[in-house]
mmCIF file of the N, C-alpha and C atoms, coordinates in Angstrom:
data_MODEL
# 
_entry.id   MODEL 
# 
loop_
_atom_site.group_PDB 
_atom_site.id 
_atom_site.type_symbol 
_atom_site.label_atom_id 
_atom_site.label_alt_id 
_atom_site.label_comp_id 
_atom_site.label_asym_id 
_atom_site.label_entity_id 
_atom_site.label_seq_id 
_atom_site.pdbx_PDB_ins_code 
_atom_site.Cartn_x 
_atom_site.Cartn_y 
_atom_site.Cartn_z 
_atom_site.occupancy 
_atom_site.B_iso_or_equiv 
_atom_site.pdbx_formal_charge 
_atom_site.auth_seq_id 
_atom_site.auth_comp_id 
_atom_site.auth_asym_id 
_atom_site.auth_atom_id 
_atom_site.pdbx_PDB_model_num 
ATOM 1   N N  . UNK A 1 1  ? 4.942   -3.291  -5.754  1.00 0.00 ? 1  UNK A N  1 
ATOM 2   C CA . UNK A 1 1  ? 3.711   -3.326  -6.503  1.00 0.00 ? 1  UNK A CA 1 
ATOM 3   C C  . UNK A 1 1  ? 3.115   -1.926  -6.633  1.00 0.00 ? 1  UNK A C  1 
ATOM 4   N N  . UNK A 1 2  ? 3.390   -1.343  -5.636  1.00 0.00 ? 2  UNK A N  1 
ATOM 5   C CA . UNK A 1 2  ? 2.549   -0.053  -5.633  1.00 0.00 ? 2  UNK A CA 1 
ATOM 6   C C  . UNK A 1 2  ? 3.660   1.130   -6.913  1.00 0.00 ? 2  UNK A C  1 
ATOM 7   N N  . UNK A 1 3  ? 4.923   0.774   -6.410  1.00 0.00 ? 3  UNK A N  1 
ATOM 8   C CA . UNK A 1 3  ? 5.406   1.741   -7.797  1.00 0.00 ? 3  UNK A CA 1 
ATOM 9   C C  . UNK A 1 3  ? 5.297   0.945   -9.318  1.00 0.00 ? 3  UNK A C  1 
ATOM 10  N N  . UNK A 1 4  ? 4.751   -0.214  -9.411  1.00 0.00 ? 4  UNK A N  1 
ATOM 11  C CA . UNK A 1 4  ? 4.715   -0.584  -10.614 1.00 0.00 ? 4  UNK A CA 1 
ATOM 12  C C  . UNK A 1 4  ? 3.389   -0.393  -11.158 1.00 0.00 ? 4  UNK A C  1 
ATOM 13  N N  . UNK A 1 5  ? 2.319   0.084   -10.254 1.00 0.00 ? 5  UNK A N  1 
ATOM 14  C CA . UNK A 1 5  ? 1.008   0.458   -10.349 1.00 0.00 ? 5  UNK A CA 1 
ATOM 15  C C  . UNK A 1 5  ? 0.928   2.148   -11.170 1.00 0.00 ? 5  UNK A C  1 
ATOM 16  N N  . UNK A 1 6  ? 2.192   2.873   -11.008 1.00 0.00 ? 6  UNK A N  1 
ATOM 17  C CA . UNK A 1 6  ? 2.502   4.184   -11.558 1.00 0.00 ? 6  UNK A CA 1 
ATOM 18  C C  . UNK A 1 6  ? 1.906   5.268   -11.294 1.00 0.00 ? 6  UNK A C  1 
ATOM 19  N N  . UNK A 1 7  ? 1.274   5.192   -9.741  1.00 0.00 ? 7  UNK A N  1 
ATOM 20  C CA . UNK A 1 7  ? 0.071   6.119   -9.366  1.00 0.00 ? 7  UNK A CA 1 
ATOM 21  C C  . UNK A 1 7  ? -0.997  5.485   -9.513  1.00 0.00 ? 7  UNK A C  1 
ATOM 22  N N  . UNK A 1 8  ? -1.393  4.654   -10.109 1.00 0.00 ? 8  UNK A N  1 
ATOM 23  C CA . UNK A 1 8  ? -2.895  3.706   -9.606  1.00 0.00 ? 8  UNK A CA 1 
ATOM 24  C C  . UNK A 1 8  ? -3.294  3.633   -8.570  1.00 0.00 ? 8  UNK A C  1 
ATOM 25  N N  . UNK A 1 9  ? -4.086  3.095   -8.170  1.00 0.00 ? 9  UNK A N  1 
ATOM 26  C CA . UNK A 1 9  ? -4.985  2.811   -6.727  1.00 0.00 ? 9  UNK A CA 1 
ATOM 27  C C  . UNK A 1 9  ? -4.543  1.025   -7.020  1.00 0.00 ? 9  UNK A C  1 
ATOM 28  N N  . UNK A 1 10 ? -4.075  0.998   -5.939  1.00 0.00 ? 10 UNK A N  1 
ATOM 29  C CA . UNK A 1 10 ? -3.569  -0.677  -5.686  1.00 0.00 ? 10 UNK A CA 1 
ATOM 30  C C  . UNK A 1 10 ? -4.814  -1.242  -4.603  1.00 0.00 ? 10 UNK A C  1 
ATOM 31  N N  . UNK A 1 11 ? -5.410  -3.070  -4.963  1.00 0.00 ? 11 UNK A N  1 
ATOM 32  C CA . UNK A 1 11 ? -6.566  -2.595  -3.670  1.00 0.00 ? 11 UNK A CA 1 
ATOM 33  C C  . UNK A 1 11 ? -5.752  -3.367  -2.818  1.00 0.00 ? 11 UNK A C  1 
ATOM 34  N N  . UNK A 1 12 ? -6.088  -3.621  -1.732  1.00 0.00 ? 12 UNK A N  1 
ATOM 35  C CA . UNK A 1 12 ? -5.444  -4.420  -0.414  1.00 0.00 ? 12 UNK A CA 1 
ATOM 36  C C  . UNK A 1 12 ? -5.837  -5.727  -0.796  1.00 0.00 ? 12 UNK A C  1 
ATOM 37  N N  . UNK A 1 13 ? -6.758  -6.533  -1.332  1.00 0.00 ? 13 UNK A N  1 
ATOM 38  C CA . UNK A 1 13 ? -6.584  -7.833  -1.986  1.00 0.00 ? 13 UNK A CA 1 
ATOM 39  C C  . UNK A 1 13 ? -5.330  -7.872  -2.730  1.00 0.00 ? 13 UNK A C  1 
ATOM 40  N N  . UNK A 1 14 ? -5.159  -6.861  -3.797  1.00 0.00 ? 14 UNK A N  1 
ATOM 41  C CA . UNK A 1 14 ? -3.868  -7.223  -4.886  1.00 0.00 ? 14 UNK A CA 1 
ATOM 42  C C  . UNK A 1 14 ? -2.823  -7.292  -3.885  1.00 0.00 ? 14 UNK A C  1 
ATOM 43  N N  . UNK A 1 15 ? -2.543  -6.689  -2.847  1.00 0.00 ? 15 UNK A N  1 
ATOM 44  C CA . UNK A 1 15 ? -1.364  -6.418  -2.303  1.00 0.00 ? 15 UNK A CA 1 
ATOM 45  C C  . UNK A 1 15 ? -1.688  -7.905  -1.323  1.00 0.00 ? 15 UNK A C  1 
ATOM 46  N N  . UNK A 1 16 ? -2.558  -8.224  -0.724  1.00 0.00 ? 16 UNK A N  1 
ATOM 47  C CA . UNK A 1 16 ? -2.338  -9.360  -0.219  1.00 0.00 ? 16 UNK A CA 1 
ATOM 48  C C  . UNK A 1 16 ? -2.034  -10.804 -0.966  1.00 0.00 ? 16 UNK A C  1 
ATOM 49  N N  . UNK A 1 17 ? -2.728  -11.100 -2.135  1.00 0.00 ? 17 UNK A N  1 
ATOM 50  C CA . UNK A 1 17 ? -2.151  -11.753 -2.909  1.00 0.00 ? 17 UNK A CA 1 
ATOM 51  C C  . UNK A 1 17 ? -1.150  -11.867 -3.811  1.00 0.00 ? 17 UNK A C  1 
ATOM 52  N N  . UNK A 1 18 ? -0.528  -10.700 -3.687  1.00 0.00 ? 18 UNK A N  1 
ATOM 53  C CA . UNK A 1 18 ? 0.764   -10.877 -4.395  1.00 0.00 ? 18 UNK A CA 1 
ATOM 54  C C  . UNK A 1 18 ? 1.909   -11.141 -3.500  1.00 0.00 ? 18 UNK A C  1 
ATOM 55  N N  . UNK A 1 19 ? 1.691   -10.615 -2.197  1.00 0.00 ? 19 UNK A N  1 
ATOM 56  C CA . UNK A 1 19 ? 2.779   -11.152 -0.772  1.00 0.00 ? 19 UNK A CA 1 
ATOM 57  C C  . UNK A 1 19 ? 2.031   -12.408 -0.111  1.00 0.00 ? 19 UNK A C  1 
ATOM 58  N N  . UNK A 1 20 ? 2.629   -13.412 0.085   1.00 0.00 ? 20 UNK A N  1 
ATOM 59  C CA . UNK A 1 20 ? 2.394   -14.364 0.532   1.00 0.00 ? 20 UNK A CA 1 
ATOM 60  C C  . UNK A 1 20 ? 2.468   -14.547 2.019   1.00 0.00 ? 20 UNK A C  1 
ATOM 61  N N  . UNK A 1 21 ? 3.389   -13.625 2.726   1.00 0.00 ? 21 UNK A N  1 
ATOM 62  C CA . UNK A 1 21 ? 3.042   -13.188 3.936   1.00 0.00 ? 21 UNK A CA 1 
ATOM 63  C C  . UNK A 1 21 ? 2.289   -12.312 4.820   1.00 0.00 ? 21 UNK A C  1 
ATOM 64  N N  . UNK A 1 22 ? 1.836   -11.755 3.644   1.00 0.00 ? 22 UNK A N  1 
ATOM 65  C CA . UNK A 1 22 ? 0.395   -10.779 3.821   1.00 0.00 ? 22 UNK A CA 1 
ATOM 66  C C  . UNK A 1 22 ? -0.599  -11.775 4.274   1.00 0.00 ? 22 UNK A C  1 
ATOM 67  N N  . UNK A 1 23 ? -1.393  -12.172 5.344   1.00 0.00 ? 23 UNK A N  1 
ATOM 68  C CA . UNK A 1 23 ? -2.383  -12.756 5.881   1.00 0.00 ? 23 UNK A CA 1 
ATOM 69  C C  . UNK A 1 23 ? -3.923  -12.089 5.415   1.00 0.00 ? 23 UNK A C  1 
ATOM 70  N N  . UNK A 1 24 ? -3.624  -11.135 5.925   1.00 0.00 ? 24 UNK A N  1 
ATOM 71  C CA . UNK A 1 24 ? -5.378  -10.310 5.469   1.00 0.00 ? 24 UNK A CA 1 
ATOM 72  C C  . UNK A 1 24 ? -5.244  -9.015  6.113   1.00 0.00 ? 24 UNK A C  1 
ATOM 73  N N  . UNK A 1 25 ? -6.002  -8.184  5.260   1.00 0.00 ? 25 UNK A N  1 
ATOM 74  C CA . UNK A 1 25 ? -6.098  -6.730  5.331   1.00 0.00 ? 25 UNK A CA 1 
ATOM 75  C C  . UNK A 1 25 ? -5.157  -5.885  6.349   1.00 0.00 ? 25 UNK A C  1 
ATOM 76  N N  . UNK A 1 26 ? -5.415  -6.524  7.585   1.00 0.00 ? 26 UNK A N  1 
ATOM 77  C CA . UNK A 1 26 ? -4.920  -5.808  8.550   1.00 0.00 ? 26 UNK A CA 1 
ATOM 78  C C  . UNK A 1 26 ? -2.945  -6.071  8.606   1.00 0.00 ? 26 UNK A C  1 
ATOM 79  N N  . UNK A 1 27 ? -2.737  -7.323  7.766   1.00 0.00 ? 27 UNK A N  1 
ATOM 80  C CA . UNK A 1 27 ? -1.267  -6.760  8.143   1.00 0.00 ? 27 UNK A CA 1 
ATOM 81  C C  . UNK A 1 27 ? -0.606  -6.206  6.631   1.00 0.00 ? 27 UNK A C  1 
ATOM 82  N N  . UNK A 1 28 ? -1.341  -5.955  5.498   1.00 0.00 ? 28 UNK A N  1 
ATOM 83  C CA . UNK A 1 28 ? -1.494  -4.780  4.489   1.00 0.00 ? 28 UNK A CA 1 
ATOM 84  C C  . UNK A 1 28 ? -1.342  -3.943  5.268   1.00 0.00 ? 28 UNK A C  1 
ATOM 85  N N  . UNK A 1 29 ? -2.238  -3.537  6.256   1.00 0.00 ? 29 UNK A N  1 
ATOM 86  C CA . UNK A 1 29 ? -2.030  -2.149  6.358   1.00 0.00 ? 29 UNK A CA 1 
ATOM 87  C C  . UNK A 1 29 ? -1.254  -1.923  7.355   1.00 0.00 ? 29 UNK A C  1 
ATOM 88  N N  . UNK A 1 30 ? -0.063  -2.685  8.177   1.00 0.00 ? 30 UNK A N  1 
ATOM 89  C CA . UNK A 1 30 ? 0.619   -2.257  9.240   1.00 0.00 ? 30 UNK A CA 1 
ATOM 90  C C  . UNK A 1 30 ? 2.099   -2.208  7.973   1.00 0.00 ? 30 UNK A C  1 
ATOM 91  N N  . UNK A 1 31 ? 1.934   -3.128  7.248   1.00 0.00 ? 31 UNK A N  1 
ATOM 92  C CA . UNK A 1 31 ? 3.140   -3.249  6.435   1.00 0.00 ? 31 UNK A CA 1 
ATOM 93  C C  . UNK A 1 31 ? 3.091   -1.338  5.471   1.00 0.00 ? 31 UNK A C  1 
ATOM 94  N N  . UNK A 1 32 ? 2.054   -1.178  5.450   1.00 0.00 ? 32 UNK A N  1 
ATOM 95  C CA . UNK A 1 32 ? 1.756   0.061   4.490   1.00 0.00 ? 32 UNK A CA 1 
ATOM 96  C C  . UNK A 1 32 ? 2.662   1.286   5.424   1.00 0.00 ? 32 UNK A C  1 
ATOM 97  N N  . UNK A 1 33 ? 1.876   1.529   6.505   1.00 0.00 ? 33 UNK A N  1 
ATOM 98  C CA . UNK A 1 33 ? 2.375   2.116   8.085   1.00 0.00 ? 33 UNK A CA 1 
ATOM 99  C C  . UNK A 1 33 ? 3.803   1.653   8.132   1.00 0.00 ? 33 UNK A C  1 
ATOM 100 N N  . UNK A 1 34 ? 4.577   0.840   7.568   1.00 0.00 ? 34 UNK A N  1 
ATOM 101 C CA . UNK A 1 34 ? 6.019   0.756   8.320   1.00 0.00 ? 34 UNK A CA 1 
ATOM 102 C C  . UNK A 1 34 ? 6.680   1.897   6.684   1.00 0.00 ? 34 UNK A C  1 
ATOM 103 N N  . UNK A 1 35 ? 5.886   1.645   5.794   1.00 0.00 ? 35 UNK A N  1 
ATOM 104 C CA . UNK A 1 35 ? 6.418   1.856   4.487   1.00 0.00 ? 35 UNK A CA 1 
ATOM 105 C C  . UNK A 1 35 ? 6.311   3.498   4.634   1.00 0.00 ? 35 UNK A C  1 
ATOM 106 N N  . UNK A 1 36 ? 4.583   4.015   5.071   1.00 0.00 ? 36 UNK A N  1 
ATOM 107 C CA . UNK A 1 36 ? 5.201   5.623   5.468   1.00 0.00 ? 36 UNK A CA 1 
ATOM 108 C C  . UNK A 1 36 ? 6.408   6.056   6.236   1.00 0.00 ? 36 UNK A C  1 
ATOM 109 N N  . UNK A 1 37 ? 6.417   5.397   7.327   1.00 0.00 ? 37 UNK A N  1 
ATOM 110 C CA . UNK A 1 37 ? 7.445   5.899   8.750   1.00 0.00 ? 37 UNK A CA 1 
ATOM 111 C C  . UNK A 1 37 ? 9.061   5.480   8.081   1.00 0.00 ? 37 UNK A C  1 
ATOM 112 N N  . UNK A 1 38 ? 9.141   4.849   6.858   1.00 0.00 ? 38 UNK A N  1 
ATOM 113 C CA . UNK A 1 38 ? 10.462  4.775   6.157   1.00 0.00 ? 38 UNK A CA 1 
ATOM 114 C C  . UNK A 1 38 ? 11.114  5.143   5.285   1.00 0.00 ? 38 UNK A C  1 
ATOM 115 N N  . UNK A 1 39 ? 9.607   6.232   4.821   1.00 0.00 ? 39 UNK A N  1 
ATOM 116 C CA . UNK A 1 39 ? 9.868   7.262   3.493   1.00 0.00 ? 39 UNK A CA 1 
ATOM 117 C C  . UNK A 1 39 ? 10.328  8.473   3.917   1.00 0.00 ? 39 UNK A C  1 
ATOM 118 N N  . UNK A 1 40 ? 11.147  9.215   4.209   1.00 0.00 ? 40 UNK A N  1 
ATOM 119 C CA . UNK A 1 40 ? 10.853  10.874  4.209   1.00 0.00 ? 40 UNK A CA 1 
ATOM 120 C C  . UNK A 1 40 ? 10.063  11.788  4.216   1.00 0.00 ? 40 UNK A C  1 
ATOM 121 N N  . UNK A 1 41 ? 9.052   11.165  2.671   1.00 0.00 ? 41 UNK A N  1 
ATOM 122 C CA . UNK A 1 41 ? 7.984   11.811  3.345   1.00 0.00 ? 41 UNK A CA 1 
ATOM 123 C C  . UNK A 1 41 ? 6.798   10.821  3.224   1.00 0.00 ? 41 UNK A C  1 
ATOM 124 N N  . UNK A 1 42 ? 6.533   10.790  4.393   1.00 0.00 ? 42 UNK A N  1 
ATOM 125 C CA . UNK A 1 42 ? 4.627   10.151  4.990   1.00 0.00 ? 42 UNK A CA 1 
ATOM 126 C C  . UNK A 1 42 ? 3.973   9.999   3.734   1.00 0.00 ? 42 UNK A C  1 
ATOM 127 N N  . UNK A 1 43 ? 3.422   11.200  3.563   1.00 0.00 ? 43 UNK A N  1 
ATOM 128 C CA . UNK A 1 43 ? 2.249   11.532  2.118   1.00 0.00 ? 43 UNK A CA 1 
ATOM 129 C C  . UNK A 1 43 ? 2.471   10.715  0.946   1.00 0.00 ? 43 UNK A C  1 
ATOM 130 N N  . UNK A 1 44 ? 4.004   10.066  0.707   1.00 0.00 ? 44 UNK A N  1 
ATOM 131 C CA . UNK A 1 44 ? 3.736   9.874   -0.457  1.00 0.00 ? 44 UNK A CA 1 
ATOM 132 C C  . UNK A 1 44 ? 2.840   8.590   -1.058  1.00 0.00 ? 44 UNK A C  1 
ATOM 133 N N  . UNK A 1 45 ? 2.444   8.168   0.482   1.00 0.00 ? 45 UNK A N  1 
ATOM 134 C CA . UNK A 1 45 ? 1.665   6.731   -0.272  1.00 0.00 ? 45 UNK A CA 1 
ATOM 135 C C  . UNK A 1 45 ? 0.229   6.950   0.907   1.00 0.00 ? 45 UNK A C  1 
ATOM 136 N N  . UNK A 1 46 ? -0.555  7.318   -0.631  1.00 0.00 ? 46 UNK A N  1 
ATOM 137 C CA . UNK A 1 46 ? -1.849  8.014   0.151   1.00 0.00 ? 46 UNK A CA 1 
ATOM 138 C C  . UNK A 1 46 ? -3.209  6.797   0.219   1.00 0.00 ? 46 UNK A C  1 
ATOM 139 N N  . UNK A 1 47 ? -3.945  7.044   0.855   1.00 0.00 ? 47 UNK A N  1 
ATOM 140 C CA . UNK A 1 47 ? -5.133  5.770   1.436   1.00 0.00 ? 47 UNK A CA 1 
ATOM 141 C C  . UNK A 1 47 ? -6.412  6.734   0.188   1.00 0.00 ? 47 UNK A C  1 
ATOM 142 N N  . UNK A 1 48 ? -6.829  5.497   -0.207  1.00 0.00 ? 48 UNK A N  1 
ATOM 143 C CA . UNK A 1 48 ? -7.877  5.819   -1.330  1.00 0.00 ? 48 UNK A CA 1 
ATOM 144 C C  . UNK A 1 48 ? -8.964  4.890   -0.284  1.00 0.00 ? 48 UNK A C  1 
ATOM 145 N N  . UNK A 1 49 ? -9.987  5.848   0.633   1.00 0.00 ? 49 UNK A N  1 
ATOM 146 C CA . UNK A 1 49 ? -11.039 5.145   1.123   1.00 0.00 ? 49 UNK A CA 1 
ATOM 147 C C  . UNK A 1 49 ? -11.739 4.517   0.040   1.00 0.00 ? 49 UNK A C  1 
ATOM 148 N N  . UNK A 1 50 ? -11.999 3.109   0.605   1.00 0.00 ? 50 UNK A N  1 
ATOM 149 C CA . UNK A 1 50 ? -12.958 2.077   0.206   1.00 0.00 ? 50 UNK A CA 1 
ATOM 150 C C  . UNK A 1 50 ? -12.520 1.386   -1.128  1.00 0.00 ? 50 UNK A C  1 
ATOM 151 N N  . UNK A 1 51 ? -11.124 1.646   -1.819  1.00 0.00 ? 51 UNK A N  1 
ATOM 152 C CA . UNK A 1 51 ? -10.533 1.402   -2.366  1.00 0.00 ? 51 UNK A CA 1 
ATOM 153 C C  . UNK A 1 51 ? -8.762  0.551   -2.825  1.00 0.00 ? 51 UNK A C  1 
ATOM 154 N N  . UNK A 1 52 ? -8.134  1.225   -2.027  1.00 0.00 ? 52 UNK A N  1 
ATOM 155 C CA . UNK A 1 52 ? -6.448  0.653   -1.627  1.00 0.00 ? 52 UNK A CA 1 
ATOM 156 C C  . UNK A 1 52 ? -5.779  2.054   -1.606  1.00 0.00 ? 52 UNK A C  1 
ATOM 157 N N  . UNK A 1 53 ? -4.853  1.371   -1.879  1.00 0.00 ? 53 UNK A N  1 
ATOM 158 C CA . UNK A 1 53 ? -3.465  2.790   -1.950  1.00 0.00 ? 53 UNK A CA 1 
ATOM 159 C C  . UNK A 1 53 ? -2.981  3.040   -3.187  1.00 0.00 ? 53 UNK A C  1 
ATOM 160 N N  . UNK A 1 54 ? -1.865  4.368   -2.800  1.00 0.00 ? 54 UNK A N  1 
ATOM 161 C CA . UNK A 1 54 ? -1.577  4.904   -3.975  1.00 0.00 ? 54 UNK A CA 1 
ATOM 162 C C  . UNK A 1 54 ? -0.254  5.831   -3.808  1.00 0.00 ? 54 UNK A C  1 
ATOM 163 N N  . UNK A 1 55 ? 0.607   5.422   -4.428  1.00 0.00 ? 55 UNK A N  1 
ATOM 164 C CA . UNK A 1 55 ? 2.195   5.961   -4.376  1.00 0.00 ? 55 UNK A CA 1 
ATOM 165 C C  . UNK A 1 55 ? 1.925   7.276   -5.233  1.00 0.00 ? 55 UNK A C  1 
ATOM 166 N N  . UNK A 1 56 ? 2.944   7.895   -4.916  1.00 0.00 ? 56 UNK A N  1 
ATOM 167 C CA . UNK A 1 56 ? 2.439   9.447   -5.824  1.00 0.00 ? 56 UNK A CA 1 
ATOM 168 C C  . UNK A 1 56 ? 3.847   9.020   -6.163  1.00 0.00 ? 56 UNK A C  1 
ATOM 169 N N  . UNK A 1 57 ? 4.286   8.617   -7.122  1.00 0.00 ? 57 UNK A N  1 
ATOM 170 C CA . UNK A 1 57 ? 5.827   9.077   -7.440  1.00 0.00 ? 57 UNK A CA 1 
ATOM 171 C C  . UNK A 1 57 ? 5.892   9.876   -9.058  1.00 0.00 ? 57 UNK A C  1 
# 
């Protein structure tokens, strides 16, 4: 979702309702955290406070 967003700000609702095993916010954001530590590089999926995330590709 986040690379089909094309650099958008994705919010953590969209991302929880579009995964069905997404429960609520908090495992968005551990799933987000496994997604840095599996990229090369960290940065590329940056935290937009008070907003969601955002893939730089």
């Amino acid at each position: 979702m986040l690379l089909a967003a094309g650099g958008t700000v994705t919010s953590r609702a969209s991302l929880t309702a579009t995964l069905p095993e997404m429960q609520d916010d908090h495992a968005v954001d551990v799933a987000i955290s496994r997604l840095r530590q599996a990229l090369p590089e960290p940065g590329l999926v940056a935290t937009v406070i008070k907003r969601g995330y955002r893939i730089d590709v």
